[in-house]
MILUM-812890 format. One line per field, with one value per residue: residue in one letter; x, y, z of N, C-alpha, C, O in turn; residue number from 1. Coordinates in nm, 2 decimals. Layout:
<nodes>
torza	[a	...];
n_c1	[X	...];
n_c2	[Y	...];
n_c3	[Z	...];
ca_c1	[X	...];
ca_c2	[Y	...];
ca_c3	[Z	...];
c_c1	[X	...];
c_c2	[Y	...];
c_c3	[Z	...];
o_c1	[X	...];
o_c2	[Y	...];
o_c3	[Z	...];
fiza	[NUM	...];
</nodes>
This chain:
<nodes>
torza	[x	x	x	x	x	x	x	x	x	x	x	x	x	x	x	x	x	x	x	x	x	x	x	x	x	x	x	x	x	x	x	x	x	x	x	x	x	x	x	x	x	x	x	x	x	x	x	x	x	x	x	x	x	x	x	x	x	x	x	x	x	x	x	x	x	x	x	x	x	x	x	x	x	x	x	x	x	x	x	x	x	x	x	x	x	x	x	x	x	x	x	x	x	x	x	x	x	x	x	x	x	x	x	x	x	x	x	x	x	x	x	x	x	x	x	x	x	x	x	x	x	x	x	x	x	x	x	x	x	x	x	x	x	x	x	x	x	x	x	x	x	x	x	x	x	x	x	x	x	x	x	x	x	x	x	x	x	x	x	x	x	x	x	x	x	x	x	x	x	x	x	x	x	x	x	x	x	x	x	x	x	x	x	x	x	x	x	x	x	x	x	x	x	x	x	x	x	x	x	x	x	x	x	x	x	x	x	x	x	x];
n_c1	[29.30	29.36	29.23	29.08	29.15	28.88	28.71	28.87	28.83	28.78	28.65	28.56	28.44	28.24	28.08	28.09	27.89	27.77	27.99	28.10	27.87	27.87	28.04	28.05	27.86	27.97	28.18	28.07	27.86	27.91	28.11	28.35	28.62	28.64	28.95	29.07	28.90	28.81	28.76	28.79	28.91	29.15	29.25	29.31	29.46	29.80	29.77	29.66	29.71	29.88	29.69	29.57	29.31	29.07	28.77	28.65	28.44	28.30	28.23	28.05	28.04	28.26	28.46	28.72	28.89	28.62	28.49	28.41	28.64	28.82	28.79	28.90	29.21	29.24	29.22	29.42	29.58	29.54	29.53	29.36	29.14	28.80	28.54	28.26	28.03	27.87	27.65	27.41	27.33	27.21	27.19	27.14	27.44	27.60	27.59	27.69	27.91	28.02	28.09	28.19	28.43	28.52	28.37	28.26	28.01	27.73	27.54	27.29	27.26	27.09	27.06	27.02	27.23	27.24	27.21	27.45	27.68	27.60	27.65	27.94	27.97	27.95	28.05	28.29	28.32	28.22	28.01	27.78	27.64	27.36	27.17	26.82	26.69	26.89	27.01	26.81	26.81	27.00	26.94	26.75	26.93	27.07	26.89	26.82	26.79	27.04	27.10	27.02	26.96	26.98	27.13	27.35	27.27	27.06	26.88	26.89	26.72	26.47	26.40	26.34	26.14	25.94	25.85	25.71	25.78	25.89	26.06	26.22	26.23	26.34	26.61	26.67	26.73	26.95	27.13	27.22	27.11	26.79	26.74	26.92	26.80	26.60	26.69	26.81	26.59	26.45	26.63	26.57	26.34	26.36	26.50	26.36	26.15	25.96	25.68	25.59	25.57	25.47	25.41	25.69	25.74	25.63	25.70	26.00	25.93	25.85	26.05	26.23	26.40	26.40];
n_c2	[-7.78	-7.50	-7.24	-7.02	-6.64	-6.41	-6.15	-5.91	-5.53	-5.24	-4.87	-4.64	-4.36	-3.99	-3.91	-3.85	-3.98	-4.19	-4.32	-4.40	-4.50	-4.78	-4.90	-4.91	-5.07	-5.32	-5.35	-5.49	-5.62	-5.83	-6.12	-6.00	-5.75	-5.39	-5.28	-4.97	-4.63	-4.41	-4.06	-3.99	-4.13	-3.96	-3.94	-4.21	-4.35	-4.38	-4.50	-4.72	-5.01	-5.05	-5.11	-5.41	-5.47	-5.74	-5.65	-5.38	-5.08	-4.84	-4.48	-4.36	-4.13	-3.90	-3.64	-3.49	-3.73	-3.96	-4.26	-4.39	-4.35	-4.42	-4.70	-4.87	-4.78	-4.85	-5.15	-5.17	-5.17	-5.36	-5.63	-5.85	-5.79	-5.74	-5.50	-5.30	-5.16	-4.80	-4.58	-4.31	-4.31	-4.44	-4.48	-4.59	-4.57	-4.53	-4.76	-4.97	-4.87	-4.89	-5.16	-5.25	-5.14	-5.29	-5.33	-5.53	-5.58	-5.40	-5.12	-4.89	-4.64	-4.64	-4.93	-5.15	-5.24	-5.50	-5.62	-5.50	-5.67	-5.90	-5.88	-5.85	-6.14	-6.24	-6.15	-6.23	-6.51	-6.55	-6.41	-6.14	-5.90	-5.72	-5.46	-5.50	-5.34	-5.25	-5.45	-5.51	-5.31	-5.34	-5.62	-5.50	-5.37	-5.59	-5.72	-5.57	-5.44	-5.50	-5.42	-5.15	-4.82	-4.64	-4.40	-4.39	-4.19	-4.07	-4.32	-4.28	-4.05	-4.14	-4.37	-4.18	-4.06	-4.27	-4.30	-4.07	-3.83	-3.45	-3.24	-3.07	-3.17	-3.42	-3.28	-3.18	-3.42	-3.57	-3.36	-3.17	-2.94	-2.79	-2.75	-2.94	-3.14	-3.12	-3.13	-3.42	-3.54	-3.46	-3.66	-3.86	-3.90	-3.91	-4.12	-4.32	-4.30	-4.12	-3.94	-3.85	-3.79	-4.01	-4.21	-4.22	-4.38	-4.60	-4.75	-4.77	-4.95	-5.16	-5.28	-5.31	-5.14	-4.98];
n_c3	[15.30	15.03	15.02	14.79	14.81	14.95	14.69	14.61	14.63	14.45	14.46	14.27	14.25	14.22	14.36	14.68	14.96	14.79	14.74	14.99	15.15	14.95	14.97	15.29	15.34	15.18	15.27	15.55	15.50	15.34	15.21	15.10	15.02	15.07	14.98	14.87	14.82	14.54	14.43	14.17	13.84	13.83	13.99	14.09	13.95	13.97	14.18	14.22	14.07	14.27	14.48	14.35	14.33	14.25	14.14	14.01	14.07	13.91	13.84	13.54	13.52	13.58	13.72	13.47	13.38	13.22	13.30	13.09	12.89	13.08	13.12	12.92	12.99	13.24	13.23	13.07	13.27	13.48	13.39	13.42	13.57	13.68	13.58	13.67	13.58	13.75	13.71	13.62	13.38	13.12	12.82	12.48	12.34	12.59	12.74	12.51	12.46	12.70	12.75	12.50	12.58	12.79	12.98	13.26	13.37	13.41	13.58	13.71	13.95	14.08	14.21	14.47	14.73	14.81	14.54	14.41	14.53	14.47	14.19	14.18	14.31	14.06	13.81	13.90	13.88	13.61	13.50	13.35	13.46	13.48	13.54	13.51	13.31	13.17	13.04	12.83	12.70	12.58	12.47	12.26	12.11	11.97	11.85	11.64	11.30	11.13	10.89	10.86	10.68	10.87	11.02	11.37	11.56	11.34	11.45	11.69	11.72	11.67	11.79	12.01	11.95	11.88	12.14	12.19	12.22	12.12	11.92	12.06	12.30	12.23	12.15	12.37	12.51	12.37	12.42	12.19	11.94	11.81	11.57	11.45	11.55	11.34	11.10	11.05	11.11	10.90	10.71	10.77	10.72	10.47	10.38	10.45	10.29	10.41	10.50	10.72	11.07	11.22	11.04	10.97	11.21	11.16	10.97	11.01	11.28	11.15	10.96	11.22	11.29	11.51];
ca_c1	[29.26	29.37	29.11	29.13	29.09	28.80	28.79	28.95	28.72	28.75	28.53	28.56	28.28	28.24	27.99	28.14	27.80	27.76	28.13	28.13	27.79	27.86	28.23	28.06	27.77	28.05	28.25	27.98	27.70	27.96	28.27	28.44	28.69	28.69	29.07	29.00	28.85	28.87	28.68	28.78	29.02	29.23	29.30	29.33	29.51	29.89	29.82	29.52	29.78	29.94	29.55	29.60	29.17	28.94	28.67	28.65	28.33	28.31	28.12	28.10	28.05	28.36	28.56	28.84	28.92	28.53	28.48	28.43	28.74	28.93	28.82	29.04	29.32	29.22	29.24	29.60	29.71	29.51	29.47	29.29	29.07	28.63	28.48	28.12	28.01	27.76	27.58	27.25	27.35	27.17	27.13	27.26	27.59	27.67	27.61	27.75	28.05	28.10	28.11	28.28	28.59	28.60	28.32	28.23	27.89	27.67	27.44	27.23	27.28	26.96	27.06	27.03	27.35	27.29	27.22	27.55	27.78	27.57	27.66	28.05	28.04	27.87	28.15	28.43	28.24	28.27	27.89	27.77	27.53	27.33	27.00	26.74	26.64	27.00	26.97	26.63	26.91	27.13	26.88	26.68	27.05	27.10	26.76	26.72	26.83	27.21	27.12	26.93	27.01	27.03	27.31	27.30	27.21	26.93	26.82	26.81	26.60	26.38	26.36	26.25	26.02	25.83	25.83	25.59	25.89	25.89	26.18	26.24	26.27	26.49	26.73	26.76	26.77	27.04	27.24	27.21	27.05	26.66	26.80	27.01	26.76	26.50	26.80	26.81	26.44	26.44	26.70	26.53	26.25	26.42	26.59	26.29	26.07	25.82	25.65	25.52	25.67	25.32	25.48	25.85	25.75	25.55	25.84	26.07	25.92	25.76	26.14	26.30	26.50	26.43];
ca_c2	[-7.73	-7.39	-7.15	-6.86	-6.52	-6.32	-6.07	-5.73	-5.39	-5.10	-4.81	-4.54	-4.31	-3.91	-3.87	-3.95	-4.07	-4.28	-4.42	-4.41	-4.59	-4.85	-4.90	-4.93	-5.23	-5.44	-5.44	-5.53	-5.70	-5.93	-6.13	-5.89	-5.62	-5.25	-5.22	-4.84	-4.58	-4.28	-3.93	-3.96	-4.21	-3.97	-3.96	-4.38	-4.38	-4.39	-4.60	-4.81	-5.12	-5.13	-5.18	-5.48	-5.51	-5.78	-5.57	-5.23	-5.03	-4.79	-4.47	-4.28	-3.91	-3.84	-3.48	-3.55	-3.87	-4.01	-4.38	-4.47	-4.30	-4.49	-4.86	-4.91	-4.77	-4.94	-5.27	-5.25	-5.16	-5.45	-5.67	-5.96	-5.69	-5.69	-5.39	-5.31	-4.95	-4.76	-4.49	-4.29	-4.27	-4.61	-4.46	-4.72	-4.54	-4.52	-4.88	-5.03	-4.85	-4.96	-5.34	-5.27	-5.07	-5.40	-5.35	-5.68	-5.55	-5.22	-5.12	-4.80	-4.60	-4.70	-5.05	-5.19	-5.28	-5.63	-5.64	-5.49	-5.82	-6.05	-5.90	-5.91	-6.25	-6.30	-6.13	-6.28	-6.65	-6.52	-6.34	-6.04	-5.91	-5.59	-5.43	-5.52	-5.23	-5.21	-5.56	-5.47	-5.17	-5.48	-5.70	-5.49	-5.29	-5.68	-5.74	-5.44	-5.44	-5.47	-5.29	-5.04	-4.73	-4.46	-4.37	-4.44	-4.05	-4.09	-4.44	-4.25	-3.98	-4.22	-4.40	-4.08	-4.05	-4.34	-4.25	-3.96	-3.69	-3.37	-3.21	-2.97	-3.30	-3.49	-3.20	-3.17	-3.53	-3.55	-3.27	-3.12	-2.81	-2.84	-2.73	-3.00	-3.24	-3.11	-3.17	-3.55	-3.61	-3.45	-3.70	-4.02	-3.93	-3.92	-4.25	-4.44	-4.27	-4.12	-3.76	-3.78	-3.88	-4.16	-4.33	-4.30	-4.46	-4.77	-4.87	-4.84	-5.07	-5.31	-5.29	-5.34	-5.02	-4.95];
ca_c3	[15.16	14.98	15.01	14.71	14.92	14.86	14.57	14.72	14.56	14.47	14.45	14.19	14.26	14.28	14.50	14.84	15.00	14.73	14.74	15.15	15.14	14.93	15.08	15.46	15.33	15.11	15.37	15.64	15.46	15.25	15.23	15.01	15.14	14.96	14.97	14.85	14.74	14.50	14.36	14.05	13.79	13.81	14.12	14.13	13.80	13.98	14.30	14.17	14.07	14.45	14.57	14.33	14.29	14.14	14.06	14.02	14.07	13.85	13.78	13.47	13.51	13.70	13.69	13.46	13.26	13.27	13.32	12.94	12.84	13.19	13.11	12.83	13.05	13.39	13.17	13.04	13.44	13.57	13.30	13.53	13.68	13.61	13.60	13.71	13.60	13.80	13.66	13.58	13.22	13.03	12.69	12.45	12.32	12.66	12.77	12.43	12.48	12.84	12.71	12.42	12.60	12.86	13.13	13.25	13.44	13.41	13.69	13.68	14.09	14.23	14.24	14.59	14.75	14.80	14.40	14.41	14.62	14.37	14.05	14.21	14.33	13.95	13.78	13.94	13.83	13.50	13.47	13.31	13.54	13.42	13.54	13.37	13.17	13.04	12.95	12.76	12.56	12.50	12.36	12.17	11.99	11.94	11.77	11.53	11.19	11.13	10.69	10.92	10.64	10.98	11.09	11.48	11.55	11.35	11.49	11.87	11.75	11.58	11.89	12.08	11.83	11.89	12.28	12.22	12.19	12.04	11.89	12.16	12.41	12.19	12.18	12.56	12.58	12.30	12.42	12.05	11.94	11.78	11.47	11.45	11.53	11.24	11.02	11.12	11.09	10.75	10.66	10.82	10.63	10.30	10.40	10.46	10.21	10.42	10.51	10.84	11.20	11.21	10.88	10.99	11.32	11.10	10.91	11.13	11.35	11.06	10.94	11.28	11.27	11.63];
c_c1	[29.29	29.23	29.12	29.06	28.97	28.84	28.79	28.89	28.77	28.68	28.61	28.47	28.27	28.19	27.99	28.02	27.75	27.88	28.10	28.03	27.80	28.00	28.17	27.96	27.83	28.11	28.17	27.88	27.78	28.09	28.41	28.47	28.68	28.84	29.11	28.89	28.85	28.73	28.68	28.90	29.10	29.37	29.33	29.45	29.70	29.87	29.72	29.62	29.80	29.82	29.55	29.41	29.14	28.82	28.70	28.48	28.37	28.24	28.15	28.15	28.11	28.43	28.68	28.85	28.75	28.54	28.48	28.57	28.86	28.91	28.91	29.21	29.37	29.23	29.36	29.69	29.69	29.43	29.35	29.15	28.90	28.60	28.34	28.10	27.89	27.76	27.44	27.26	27.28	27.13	27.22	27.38	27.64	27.73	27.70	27.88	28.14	28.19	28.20	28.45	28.62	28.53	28.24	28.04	27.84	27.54	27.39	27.24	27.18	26.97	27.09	27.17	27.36	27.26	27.39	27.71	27.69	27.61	27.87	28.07	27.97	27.99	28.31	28.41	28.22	28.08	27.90	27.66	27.49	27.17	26.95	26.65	26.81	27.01	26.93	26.73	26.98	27.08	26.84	26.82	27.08	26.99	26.74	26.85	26.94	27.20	27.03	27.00	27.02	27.16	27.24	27.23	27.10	26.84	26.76	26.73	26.46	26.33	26.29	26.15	25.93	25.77	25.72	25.65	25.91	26.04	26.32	26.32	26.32	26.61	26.79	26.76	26.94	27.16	27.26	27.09	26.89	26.67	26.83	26.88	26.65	26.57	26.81	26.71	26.43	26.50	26.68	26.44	26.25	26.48	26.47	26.18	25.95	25.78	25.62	25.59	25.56	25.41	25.59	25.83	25.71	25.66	25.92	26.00	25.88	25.96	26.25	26.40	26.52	26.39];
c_c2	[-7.58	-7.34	-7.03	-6.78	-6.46	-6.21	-5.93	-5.62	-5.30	-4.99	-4.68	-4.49	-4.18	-3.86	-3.96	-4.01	-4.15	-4.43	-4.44	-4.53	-4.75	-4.94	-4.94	-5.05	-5.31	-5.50	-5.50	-5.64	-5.81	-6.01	-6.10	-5.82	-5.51	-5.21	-5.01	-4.77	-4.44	-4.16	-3.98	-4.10	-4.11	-3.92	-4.12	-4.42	-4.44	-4.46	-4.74	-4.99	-5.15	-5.18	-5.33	-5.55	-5.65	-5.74	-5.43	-5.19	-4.94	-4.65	-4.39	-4.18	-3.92	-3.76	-3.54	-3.62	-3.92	-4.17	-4.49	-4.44	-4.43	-4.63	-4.90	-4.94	-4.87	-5.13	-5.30	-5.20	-5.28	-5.56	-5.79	-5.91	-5.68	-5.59	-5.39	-5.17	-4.91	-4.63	-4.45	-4.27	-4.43	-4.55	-4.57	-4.70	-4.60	-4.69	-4.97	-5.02	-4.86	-5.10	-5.34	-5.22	-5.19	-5.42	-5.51	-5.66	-5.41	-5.22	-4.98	-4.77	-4.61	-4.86	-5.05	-5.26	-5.42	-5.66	-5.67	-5.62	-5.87	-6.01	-5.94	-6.00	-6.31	-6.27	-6.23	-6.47	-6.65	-6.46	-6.23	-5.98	-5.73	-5.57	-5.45	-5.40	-5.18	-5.30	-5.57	-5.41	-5.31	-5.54	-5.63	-5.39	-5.42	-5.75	-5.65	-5.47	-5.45	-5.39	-5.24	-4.91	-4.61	-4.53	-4.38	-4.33	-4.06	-4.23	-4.39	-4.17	-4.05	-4.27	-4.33	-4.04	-4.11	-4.32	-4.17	-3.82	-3.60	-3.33	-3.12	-3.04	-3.38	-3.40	-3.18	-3.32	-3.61	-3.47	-3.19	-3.00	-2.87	-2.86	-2.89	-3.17	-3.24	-3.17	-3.36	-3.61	-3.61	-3.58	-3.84	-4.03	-3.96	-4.06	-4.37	-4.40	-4.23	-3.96	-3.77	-3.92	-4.01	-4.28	-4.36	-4.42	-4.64	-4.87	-4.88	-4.96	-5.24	-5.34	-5.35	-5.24	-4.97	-5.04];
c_c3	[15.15	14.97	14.98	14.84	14.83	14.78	14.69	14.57	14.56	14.41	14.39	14.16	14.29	14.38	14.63	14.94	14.94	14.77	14.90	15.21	15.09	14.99	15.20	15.42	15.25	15.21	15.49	15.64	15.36	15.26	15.15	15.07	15.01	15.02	14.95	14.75	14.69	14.44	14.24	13.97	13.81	13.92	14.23	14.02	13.89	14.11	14.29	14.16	14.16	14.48	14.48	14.36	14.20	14.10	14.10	14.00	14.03	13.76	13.68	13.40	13.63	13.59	13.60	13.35	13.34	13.26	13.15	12.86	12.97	13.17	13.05	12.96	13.22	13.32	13.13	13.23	13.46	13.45	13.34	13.54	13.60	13.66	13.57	13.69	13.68	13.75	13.65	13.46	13.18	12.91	12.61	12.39	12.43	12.72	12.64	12.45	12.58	12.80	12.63	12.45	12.75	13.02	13.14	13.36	13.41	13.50	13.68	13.87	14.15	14.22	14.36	14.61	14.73	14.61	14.36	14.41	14.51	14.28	14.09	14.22	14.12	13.86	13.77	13.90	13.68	13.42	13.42	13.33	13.50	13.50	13.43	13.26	13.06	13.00	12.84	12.65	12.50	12.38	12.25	12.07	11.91	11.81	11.63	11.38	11.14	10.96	10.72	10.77	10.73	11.01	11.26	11.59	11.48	11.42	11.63	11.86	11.67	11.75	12.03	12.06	11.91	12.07	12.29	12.23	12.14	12.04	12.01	12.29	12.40	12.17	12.31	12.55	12.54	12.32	12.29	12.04	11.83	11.61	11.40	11.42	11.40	11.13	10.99	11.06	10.97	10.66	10.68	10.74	10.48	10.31	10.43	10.40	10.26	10.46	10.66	10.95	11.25	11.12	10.94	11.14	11.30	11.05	10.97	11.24	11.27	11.01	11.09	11.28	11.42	11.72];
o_c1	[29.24	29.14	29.14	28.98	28.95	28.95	28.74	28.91	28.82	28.64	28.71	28.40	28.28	28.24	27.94	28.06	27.66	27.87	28.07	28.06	27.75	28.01	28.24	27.97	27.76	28.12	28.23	27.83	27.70	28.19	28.52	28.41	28.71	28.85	29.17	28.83	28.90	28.62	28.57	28.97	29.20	29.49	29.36	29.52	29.74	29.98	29.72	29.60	29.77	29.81	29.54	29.39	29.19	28.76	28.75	28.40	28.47	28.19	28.26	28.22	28.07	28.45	28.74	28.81	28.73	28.63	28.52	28.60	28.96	29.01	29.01	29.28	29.47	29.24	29.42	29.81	29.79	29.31	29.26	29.06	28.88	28.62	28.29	28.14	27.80	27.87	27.35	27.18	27.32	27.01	27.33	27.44	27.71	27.85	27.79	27.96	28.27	28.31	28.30	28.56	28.72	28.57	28.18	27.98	27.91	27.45	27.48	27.21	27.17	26.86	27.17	27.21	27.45	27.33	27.45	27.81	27.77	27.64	27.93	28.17	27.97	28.05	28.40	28.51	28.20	28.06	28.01	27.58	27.58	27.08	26.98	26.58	26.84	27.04	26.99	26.73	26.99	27.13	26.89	26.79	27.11	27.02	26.66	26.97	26.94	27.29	26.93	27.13	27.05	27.23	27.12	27.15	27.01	26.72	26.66	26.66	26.36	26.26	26.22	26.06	25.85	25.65	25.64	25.59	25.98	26.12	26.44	26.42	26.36	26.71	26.91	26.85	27.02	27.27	27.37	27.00	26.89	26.62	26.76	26.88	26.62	26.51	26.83	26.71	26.41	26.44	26.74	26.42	26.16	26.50	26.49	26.08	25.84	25.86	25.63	25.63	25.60	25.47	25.62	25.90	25.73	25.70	25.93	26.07	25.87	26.00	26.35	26.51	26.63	26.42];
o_c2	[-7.52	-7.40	-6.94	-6.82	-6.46	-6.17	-5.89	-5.64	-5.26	-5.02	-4.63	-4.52	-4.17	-3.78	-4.06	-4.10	-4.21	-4.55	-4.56	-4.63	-4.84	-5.04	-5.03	-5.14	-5.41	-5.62	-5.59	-5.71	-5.87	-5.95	-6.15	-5.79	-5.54	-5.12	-4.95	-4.82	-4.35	-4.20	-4.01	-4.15	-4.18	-3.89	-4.14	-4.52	-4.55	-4.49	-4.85	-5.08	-5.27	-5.30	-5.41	-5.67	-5.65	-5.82	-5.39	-5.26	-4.90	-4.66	-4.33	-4.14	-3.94	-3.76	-3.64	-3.58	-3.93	-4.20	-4.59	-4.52	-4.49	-4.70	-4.95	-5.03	-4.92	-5.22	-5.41	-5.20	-5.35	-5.57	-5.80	-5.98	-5.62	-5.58	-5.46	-5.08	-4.99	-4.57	-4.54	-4.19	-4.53	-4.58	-4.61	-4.80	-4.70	-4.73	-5.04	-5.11	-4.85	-5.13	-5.40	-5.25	-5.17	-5.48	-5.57	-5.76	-5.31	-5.30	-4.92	-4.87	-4.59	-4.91	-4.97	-5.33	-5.47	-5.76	-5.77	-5.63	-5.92	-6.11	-6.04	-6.04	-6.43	-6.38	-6.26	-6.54	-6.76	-6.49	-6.18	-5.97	-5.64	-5.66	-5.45	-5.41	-5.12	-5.29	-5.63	-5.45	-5.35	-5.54	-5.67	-5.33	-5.40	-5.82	-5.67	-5.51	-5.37	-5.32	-5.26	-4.92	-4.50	-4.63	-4.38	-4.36	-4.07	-4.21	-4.42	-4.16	-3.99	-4.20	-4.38	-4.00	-4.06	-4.34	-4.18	-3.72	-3.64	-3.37	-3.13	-3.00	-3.45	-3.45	-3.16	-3.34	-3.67	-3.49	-3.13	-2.98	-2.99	-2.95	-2.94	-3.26	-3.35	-3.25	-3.39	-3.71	-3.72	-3.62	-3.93	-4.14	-4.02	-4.10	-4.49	-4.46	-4.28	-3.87	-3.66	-4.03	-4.10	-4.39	-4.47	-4.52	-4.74	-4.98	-4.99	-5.06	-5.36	-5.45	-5.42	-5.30	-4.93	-5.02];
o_c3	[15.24	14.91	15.06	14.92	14.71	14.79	14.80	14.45	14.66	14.30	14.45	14.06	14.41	14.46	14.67	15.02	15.00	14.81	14.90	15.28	15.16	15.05	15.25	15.50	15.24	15.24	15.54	15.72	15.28	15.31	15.14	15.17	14.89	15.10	15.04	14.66	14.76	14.42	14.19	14.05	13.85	13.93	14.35	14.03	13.86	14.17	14.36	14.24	14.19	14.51	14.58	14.40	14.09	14.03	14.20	13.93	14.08	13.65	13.68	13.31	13.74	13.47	13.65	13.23	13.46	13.18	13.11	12.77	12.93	13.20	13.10	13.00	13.28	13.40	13.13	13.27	13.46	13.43	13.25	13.53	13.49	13.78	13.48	13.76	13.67	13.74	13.65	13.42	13.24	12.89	12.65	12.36	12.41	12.73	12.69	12.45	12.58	12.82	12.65	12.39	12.82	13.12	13.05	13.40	13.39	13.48	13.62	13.93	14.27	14.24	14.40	14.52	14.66	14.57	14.32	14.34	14.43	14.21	14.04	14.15	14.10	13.81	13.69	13.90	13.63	13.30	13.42	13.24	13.51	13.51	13.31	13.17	12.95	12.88	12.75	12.53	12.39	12.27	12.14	11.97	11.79	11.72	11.53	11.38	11.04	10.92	10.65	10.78	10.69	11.02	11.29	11.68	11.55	11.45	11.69	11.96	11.64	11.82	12.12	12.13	11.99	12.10	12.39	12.24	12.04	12.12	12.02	12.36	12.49	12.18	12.35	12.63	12.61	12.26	12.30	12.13	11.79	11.55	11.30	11.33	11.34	11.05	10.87	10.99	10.91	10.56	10.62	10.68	10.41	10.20	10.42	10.45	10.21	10.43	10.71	10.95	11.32	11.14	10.97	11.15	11.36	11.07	11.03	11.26	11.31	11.05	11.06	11.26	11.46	11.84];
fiza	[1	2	3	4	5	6	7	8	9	10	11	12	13	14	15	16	17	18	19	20	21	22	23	24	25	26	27	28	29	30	31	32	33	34	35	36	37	38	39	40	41	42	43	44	45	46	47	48	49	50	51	52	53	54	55	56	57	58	59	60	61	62	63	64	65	66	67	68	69	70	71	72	73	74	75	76	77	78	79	80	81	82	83	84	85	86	87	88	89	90	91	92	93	94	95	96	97	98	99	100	101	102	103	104	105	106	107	108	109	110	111	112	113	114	115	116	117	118	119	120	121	122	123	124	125	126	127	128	129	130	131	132	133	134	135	136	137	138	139	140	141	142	143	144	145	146	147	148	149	150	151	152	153	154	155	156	157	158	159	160	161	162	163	164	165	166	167	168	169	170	171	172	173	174	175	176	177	178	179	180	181	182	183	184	185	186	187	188	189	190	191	192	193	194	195	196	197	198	199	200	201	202	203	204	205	206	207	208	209	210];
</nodes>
């Protein structure tokens, strides 16, 4: 009887005890091979097709071309090819826009290795295997309002909001200046007719906004 080979890996990962790590327990603790591995896309980008991968591991703060910017591209080399992103990023831009530019898994860097070989062999079986708190982002972007009137910038500082977040700590979490975000609030409040961040937090959630 023909017996398909196992899937052949590769690891796209900056931090080389991350990549070296997960590279020396795939190949040891599973019957998957890591064919190679690289720093950065864009230092896989011209030899990545010869490795001739079924999954790609994937992370998405790399130097360079970053991981949400390289799926697209890593998808017209290897069109076959599932991708598994790993990262400490799970805000839900970030995750939406994995899935939507063609990742077929998203895992957050403290996932335990053997997590890791199961979401692969889950993948390659045609799964869509996610930690469960980026799940949780999935469901609940899936759940909330689709004639939300925010804009998706106000919807995440709404959602910082209700966290217990002051302006100061959705601006660093945001990357945006405080300014910026008072500007925003002003504007959520006018949009859902209310004065105070208690009220915006009621409707929004009696509305399903966040």
């Amino acid at each position: 009887m023909y017996n398909q080979p196992e899937p052949r890996i590769v690891i796209i990962e900056d931090d080389q005890t991350i990549r070296e790590g997960y590279a020396y327990l795939i190949n040891h603790t599973s019957p998957y091979t890591v064919v190679a591995t690289y720093p950065s896309f864009d230092a896989a980008r011209n030899k990545i097709a010869r490795d001739n991968p079924d999954v790609i591991i994937l992370d998405i703060q790399l130097p360079g071309t970053n991981g949400i910017d390289a799926l697209p591209i890593l998808k017209k080399l290897l069109p076959e090819v599932y991708i598994i992103m790993l990262t400490v990023y799970e805000t839900e831009k970030t995750i939406l826009d994995a899935l939507a530019n063609g990742a077929s898994g998203y895992f957050t860097k403290n996932t335990p290795t053997a997590k890791l070989i199961e979401a692969i062999r889950d993948v390659v079986h045609g799964g869509g295997p996610m930690s469960p708190d980026v799940a949780k982002t999935v469901i609940l972007s899936l759940q909330r309002n689709p004639d939300s009137p925010l804009t998706r910038r106000e919807t995440q500082i709404l959602e910082l909001m209700t966290t217990g977040k002051d302006r100061g700590q959705i601006a660093k979490e945001l990357f945006i200046e405080v300014e910026t975000v008072r500007t925003h609030t002003k504007n959520i409040y006018s949009k859902l007719n209310v004065n105070s961040k208690a009220e915006a937090i009621q409707v929004a959630k009696n509305k399903r906004l966040v």
